[in-house]
Jmol script that loads the backbone (N, CA, C; Angstrom):
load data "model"
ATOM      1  N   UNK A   1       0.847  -1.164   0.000  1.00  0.00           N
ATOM      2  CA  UNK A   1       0.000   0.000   0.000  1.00  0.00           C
ATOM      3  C   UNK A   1       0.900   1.236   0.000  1.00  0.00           C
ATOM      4  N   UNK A   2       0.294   2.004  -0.853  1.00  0.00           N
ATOM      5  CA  UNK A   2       1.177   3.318  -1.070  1.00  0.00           C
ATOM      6  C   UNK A   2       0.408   4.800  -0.617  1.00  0.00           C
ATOM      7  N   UNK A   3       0.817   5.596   0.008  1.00  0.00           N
ATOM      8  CA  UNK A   3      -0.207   7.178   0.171  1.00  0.00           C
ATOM      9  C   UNK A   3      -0.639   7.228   1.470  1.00  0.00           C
ATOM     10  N   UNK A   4      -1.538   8.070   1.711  1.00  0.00           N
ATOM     11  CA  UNK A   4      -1.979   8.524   3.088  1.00  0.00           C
ATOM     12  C   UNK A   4      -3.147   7.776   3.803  1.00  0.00           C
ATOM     13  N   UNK A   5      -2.405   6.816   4.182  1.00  0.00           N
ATOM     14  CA  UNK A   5      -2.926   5.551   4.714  1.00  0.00           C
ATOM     15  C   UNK A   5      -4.475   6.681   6.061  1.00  0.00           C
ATOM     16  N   UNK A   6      -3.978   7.639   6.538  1.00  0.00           N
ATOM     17  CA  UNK A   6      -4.661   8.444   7.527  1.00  0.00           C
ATOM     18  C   UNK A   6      -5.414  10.214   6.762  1.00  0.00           C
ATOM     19  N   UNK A   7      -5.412   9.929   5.644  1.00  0.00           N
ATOM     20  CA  UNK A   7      -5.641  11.342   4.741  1.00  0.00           C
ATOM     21  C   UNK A   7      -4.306  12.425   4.716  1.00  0.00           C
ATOM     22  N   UNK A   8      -3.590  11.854   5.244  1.00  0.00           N
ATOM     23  CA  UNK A   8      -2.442  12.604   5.269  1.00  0.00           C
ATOM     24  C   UNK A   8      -2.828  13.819   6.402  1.00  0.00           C
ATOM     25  N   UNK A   9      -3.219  13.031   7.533  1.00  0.00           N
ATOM     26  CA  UNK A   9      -3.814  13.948   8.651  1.00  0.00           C
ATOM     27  C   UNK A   9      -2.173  15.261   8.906  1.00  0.00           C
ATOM     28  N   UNK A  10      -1.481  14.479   9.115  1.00  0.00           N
ATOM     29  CA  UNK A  10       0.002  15.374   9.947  1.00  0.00           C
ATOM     30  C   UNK A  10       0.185  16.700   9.102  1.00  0.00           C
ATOM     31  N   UNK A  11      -0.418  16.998   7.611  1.00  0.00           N
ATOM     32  CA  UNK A  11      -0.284  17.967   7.303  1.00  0.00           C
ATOM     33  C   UNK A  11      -1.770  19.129   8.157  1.00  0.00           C
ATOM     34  N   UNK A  12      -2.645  18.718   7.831  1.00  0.00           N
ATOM     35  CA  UNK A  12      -3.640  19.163   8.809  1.00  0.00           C
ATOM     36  C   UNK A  12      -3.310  19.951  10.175  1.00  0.00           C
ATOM     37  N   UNK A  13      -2.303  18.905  10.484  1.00  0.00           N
ATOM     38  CA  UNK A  13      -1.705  19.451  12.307  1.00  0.00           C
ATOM     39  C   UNK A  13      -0.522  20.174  12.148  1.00  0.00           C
ATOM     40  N   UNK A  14       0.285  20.346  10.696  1.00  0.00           N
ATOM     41  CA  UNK A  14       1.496  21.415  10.959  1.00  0.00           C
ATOM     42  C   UNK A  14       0.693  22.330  10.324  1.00  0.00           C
ATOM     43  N   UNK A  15      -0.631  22.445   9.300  1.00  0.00           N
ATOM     44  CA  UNK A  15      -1.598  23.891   9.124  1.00  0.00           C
ATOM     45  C   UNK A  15      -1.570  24.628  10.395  1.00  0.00           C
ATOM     46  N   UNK A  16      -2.514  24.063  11.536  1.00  0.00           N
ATOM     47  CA  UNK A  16      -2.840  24.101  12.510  1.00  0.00           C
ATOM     48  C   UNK A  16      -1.892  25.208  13.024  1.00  0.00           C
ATOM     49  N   UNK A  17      -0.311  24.363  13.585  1.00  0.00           N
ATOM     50  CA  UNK A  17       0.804  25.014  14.238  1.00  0.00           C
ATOM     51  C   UNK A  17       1.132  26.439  13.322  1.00  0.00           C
ATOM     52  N   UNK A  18       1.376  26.506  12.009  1.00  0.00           N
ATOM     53  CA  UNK A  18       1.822  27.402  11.553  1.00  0.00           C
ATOM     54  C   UNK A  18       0.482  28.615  12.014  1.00  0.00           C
ATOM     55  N   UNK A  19      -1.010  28.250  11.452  1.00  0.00           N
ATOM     56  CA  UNK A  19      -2.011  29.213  11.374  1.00  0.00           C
ATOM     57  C   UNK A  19      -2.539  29.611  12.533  1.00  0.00           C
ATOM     58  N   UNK A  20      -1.857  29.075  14.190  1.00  0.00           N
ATOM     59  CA  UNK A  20      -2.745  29.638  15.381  1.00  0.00           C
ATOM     60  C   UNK A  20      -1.931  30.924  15.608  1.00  0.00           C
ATOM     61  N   UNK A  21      -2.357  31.943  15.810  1.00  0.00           N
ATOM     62  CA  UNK A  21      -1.768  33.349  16.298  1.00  0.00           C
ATOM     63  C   UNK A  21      -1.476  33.230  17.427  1.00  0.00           C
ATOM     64  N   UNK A  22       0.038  34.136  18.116  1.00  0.00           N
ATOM     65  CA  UNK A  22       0.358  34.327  19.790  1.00  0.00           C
ATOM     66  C   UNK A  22      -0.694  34.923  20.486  1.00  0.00           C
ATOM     67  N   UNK A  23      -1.219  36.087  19.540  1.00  0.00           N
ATOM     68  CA  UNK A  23      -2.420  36.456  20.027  1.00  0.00           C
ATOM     69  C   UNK A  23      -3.191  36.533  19.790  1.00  0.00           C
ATOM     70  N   UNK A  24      -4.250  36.531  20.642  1.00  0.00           N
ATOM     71  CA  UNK A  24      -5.972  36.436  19.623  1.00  0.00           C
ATOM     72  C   UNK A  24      -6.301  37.559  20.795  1.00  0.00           C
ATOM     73  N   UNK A  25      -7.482  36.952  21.534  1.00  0.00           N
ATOM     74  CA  UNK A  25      -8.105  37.838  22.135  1.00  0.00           C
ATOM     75  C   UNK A  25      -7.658  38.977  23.610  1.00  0.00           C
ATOM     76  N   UNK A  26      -6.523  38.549  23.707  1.00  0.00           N
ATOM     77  CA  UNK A  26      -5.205  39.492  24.886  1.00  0.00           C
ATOM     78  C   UNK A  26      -4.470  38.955  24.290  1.00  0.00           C
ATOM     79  N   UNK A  27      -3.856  40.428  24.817  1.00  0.00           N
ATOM     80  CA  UNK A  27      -2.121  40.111  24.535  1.00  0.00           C
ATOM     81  C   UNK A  27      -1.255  39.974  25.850  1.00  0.00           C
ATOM     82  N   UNK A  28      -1.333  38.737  26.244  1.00  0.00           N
ATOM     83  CA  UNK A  28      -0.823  37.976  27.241  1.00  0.00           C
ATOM     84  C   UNK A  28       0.792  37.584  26.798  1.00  0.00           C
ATOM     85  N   UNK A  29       1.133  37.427  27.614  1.00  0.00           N
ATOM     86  CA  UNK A  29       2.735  37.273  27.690  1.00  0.00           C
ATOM     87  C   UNK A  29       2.861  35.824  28.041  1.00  0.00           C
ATOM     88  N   UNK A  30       2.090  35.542  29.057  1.00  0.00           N
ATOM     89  CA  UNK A  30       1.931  33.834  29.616  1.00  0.00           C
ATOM     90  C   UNK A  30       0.935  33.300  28.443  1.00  0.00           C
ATOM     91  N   UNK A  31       0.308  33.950  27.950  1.00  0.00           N
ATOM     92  CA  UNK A  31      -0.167  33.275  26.612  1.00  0.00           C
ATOM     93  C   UNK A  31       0.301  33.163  25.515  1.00  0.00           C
ATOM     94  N   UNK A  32       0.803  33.699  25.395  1.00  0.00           N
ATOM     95  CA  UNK A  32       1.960  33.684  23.873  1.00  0.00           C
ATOM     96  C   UNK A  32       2.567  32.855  24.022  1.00  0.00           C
ATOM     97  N   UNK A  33       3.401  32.619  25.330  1.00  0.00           N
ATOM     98  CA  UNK A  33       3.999  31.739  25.383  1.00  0.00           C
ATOM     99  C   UNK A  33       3.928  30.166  25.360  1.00  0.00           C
ATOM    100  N   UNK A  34       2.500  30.251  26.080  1.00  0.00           N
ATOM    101  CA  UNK A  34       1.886  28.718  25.781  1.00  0.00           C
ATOM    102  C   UNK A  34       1.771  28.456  24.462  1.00  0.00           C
ATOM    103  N   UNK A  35       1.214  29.254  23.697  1.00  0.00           N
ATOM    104  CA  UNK A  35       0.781  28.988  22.295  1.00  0.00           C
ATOM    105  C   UNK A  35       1.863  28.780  21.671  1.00  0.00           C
ATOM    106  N   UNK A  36       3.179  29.472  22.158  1.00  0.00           N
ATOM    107  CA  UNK A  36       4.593  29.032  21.045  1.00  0.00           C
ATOM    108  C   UNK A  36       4.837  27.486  21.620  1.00  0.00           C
ATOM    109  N   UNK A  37       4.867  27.320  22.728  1.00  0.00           N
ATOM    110  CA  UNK A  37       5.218  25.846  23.529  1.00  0.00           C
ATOM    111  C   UNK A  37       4.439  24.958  22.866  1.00  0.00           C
ATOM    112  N   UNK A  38       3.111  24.880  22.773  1.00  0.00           N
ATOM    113  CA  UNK A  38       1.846  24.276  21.772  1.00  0.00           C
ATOM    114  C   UNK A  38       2.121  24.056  20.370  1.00  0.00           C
ATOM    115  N   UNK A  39       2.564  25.552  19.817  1.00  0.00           N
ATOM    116  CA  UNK A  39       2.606  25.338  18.493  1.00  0.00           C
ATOM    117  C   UNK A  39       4.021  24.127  18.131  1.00  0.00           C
ATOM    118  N   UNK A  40       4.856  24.321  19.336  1.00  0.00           N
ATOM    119  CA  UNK A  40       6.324  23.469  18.741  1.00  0.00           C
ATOM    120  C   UNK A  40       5.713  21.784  19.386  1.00  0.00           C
ATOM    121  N   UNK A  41       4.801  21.962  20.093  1.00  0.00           N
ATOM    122  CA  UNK A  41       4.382  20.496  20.079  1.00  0.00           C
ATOM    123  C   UNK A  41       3.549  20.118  19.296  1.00  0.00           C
ATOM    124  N   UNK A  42       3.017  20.934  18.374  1.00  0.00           N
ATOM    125  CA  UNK A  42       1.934  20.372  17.368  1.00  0.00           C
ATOM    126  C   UNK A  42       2.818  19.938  16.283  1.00  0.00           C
ATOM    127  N   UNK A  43       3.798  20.899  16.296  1.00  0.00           N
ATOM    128  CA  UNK A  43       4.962  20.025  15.036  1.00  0.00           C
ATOM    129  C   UNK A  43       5.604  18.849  15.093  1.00  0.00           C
ATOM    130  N   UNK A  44       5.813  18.858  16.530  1.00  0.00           N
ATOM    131  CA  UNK A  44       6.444  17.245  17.050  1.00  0.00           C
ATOM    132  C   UNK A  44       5.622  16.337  16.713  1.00  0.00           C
ATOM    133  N   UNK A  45       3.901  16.719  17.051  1.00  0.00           N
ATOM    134  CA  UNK A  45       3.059  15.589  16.827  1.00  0.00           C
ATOM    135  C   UNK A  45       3.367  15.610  15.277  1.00  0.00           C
ATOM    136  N   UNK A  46       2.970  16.482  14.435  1.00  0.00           N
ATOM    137  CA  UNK A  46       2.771  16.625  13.163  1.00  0.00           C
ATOM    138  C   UNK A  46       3.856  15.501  12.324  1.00  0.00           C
ATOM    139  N   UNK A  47       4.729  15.857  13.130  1.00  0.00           N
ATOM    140  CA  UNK A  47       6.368  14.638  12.668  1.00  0.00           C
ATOM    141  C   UNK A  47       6.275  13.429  13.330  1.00  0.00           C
ATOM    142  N   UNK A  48       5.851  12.693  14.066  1.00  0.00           N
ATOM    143  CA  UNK A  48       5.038  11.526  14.819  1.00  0.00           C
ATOM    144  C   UNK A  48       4.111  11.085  14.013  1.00  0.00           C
ATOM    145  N   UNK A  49       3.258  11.803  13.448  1.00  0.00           N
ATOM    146  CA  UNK A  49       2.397  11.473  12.584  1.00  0.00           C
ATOM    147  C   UNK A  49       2.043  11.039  11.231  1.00  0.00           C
ATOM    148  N   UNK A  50       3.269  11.845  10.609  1.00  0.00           N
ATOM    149  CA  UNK A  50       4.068  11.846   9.394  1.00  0.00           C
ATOM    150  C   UNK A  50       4.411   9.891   9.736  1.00  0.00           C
ATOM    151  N   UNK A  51       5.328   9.821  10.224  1.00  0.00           N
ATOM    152  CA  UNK A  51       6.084   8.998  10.534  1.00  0.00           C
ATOM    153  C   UNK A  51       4.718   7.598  10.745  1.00  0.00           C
ATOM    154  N   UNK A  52       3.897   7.666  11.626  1.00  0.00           N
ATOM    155  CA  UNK A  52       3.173   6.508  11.574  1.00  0.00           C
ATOM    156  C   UNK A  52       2.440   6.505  10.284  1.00  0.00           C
ATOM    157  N   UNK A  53       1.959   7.450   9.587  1.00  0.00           N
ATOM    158  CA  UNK A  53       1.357   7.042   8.761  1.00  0.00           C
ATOM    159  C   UNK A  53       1.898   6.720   7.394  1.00  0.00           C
ATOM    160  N   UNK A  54       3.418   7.481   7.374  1.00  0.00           N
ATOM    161  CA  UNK A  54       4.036   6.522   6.223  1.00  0.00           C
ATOM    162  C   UNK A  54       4.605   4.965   6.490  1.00  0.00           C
ATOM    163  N   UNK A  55       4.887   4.675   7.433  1.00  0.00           N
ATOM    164  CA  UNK A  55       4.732   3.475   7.860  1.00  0.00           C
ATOM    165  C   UNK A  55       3.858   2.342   7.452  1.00  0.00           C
ATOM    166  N   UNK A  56       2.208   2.805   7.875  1.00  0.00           N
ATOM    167  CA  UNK A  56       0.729   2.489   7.802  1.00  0.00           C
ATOM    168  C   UNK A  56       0.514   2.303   6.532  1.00  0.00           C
ATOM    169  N   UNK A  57       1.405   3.329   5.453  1.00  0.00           N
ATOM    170  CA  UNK A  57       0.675   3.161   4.209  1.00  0.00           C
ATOM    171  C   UNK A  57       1.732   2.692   3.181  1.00  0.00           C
ATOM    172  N   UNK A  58       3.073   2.056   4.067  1.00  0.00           N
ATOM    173  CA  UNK A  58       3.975   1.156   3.619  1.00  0.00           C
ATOM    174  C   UNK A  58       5.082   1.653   2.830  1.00  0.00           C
ATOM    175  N   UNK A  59       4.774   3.333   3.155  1.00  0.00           N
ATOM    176  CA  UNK A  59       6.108   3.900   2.479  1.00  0.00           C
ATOM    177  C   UNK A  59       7.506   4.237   3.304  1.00  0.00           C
ATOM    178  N   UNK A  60       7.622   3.960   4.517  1.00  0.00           N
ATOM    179  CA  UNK A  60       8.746   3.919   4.776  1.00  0.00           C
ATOM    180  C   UNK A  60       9.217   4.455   5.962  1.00  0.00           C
ATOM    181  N   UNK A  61       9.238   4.709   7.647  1.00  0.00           N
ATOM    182  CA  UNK A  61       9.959   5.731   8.278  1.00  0.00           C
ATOM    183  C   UNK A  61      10.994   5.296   9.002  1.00  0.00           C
ATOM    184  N   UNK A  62      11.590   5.377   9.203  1.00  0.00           N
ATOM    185  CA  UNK A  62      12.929   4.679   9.997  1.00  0.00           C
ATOM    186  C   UNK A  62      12.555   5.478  11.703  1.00  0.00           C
ATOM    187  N   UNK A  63      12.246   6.580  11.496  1.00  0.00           N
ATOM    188  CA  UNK A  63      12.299   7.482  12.813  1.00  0.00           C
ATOM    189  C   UNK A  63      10.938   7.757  13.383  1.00  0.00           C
ATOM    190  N   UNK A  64      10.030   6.575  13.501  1.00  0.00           N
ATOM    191  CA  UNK A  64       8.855   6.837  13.853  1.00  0.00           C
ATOM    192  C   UNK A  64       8.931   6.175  15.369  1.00  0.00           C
ATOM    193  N   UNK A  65       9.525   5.892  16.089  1.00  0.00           N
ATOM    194  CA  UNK A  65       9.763   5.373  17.377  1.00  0.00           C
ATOM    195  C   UNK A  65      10.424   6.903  17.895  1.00  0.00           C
ATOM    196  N   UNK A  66      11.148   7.396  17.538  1.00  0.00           N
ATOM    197  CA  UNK A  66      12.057   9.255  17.919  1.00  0.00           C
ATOM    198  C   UNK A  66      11.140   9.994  18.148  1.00  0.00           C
ATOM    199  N   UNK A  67      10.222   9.972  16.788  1.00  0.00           N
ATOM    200  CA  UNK A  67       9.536  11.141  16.829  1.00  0.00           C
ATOM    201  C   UNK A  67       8.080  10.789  17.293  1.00  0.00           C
ATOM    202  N   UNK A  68       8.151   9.757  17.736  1.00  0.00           N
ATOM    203  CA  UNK A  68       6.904   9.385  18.826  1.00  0.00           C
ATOM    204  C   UNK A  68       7.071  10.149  20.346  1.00  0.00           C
ATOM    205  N   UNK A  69       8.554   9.599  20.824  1.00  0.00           N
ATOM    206  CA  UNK A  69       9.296   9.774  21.784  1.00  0.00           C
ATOM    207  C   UNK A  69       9.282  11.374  22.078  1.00  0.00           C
ATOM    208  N   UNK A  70       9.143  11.850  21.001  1.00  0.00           N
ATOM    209  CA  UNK A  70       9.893  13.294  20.999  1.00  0.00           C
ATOM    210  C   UNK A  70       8.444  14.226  21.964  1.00  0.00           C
ATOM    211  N   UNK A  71       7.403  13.494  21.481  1.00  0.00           N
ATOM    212  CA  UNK A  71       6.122  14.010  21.620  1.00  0.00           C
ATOM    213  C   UNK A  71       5.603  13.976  23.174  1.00  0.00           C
ATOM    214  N   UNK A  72       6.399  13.182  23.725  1.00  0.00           N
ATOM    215  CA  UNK A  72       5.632  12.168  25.230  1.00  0.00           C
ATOM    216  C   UNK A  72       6.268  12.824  26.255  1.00  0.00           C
ATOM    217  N   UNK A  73       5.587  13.033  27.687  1.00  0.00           N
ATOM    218  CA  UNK A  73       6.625  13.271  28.862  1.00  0.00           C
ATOM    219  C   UNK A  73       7.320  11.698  28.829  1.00  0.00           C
ATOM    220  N   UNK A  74       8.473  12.213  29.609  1.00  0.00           N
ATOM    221  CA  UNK A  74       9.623  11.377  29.975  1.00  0.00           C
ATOM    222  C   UNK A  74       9.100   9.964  30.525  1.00  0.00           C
ATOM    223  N   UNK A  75       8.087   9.483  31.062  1.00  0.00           N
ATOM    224  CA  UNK A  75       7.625   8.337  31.835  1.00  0.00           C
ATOM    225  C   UNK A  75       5.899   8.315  30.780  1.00  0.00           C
ATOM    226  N   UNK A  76       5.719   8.580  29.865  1.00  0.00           N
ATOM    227  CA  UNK A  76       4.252   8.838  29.330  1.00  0.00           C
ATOM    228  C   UNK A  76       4.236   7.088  28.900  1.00  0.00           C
ATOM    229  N   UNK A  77       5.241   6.452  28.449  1.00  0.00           N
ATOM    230  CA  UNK A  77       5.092   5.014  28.164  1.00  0.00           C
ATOM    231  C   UNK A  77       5.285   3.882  29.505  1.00  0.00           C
ATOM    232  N   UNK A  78       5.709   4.409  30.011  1.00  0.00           N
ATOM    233  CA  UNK A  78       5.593   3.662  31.236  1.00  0.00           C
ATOM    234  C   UNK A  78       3.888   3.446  32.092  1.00  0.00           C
ATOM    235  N   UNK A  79       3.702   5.145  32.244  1.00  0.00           N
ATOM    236  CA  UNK A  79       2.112   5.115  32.319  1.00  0.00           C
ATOM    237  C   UNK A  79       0.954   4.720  31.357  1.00  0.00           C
ATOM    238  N   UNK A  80       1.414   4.491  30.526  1.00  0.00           N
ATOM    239  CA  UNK A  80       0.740   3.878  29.441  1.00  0.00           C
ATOM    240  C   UNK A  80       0.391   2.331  29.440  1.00  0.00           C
ATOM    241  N   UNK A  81       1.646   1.364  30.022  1.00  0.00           N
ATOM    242  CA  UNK A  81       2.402   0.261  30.070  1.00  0.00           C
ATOM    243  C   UNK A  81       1.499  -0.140  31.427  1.00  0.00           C
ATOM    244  N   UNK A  82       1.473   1.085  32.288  1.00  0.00           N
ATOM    245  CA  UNK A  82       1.035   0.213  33.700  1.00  0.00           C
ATOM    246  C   UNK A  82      -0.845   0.305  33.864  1.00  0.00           C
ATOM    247  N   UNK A  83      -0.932   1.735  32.909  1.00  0.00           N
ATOM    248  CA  UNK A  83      -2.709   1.290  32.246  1.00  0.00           C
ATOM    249  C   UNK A  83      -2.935   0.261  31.658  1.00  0.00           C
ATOM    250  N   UNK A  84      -2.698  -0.137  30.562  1.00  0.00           N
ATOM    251  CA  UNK A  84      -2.570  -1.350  29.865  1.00  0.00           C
ATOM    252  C   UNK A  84      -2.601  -2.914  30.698  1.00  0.00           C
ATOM    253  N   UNK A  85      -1.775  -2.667  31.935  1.00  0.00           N
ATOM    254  CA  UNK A  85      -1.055  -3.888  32.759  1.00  0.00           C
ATOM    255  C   UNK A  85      -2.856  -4.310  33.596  1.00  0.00           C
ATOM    256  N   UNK A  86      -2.946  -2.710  34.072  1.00  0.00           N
ATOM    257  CA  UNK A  86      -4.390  -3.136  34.928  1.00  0.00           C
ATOM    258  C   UNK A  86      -5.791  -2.967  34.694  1.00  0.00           C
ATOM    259  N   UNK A  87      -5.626  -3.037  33.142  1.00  0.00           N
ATOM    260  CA  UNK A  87      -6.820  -3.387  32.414  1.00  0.00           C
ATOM    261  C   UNK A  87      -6.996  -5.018  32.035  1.00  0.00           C
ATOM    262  N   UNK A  88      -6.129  -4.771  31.683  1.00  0.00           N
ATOM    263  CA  UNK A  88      -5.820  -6.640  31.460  1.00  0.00           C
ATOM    264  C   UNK A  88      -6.133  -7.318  32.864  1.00  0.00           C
ATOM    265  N   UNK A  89      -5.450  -6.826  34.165  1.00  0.00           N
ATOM    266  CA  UNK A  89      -5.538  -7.387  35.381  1.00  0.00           C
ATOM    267  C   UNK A  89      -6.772  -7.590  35.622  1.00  0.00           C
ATOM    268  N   UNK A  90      -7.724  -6.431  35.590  1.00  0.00           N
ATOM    269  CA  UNK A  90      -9.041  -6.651  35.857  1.00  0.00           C
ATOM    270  C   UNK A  90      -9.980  -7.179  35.342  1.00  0.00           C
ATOM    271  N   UNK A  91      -9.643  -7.330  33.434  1.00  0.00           N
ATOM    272  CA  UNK A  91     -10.113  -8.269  32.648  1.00  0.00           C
ATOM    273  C   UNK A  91      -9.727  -9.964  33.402  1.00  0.00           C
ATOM    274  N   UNK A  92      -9.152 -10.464  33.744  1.00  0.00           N
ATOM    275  CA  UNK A  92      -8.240 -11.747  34.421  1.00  0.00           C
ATOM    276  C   UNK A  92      -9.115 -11.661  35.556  1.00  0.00           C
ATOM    277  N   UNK A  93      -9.354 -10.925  36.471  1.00  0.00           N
ATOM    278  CA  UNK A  93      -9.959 -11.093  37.770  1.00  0.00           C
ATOM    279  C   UNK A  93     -11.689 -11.362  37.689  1.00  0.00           C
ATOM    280  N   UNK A  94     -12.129 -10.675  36.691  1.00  0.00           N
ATOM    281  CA  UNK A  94     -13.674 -11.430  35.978  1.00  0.00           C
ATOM    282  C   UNK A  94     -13.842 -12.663  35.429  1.00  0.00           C
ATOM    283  N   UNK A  95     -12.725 -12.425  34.499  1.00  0.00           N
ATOM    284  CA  UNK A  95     -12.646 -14.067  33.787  1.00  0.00           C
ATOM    285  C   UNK A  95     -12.372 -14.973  34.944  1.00  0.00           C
ATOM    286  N   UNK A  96     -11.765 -14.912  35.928  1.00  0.00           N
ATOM    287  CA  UNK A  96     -11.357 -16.043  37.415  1.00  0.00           C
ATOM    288  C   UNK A  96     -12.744 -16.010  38.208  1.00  0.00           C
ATOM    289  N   UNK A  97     -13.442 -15.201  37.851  1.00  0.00           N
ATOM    290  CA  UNK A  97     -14.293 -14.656  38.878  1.00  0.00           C
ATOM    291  C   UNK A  97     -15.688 -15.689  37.884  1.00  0.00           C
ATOM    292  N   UNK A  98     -15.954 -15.647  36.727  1.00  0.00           N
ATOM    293  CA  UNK A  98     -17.150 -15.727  35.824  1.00  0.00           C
ATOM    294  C   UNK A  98     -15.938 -17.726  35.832  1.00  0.00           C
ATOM    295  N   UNK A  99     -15.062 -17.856  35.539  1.00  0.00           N
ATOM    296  CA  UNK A  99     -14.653 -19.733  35.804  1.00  0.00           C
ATOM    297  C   UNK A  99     -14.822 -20.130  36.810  1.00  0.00           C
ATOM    298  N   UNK A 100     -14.859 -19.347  37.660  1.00  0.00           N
ATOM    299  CA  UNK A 100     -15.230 -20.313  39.123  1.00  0.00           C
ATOM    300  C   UNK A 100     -16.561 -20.646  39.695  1.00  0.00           C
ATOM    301  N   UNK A 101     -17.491 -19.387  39.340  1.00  0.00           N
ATOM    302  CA  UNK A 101     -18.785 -19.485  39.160  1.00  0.00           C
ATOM    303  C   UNK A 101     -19.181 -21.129  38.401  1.00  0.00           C
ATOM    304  N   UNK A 102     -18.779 -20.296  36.951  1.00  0.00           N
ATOM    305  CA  UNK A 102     -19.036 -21.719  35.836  1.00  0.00           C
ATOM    306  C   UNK A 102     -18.680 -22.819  36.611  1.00  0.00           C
ATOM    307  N   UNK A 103     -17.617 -23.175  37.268  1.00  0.00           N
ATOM    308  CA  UNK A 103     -17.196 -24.810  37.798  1.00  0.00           C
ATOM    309  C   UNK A 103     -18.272 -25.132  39.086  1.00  0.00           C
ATOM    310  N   UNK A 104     -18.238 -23.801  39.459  1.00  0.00           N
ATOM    311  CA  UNK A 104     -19.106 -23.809  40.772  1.00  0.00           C
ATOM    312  C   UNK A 104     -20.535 -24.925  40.359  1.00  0.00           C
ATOM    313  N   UNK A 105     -21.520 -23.902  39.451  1.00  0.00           N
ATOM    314  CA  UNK A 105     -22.520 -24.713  38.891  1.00  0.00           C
ATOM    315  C   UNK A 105     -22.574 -25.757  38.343  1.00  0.00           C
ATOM    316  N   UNK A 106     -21.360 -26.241  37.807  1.00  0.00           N
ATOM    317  CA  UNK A 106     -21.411 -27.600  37.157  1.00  0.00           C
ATOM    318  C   UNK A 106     -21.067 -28.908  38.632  1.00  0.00           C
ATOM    319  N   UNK A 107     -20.380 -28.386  39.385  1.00  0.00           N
ATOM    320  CA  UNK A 107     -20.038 -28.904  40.488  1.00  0.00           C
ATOM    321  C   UNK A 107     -21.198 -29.623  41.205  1.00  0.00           C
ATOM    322  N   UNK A 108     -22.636 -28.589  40.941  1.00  0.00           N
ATOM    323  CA  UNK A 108     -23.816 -29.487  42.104  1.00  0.00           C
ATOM    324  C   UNK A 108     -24.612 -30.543  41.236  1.00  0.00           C
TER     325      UNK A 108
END
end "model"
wireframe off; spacefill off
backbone 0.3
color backbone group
């Protein structure tokens, strides 16, 4: 498969970064600043995105694990890893919970 496996969303999200203004409705100083901090993370995503979806649509990224990375706080996969861990856990504790039942009833 060849092309924009996702519509070629990541251009969408560096529009985005380039077209939001520092200022809109005040001219905030702590706002400008968020919005520049924002806008350089919408590019990170934008390059994350790039990257999975040429992947997805089999054309190629070598640096889509970086620029995943680039995007995340420092521990964001770890918390990710230990959501994941205790969803599953609690999926396992129904399923133990709904087999023992089941043996239960077959038992009398």
């Amino acid at each position: 498969m060849s092309g924009g496996s996702y519509d070629y969303i990541y251009s969408r999200i560096e529009c985005m970064a380039d077209d939001i203004p520092l200022h809109s409705c005040c001219d905030d100083y702590v706002k400008a600043s968020l919005r520049t901090a924002f806008k350089k993370h919408l590019r990170l995503v934008a390059k994350a995105c790039r990257a999975i979806e040429w992947n997805d649509s089999g054309d190629g990224d070598q640096h889509e694990i970086d620029n995943i990375e680039a995007c995340l706080a420092e521990d964001a996969e770890l918390h990710a890893a230990i959501e994941q861990a205790e969803v599953v856990c609690n999926e396992l504790v129904v399923a133990i919970a709904e087999a023992k039942a089941l043996k239960k009833g077959k038992s009398k």
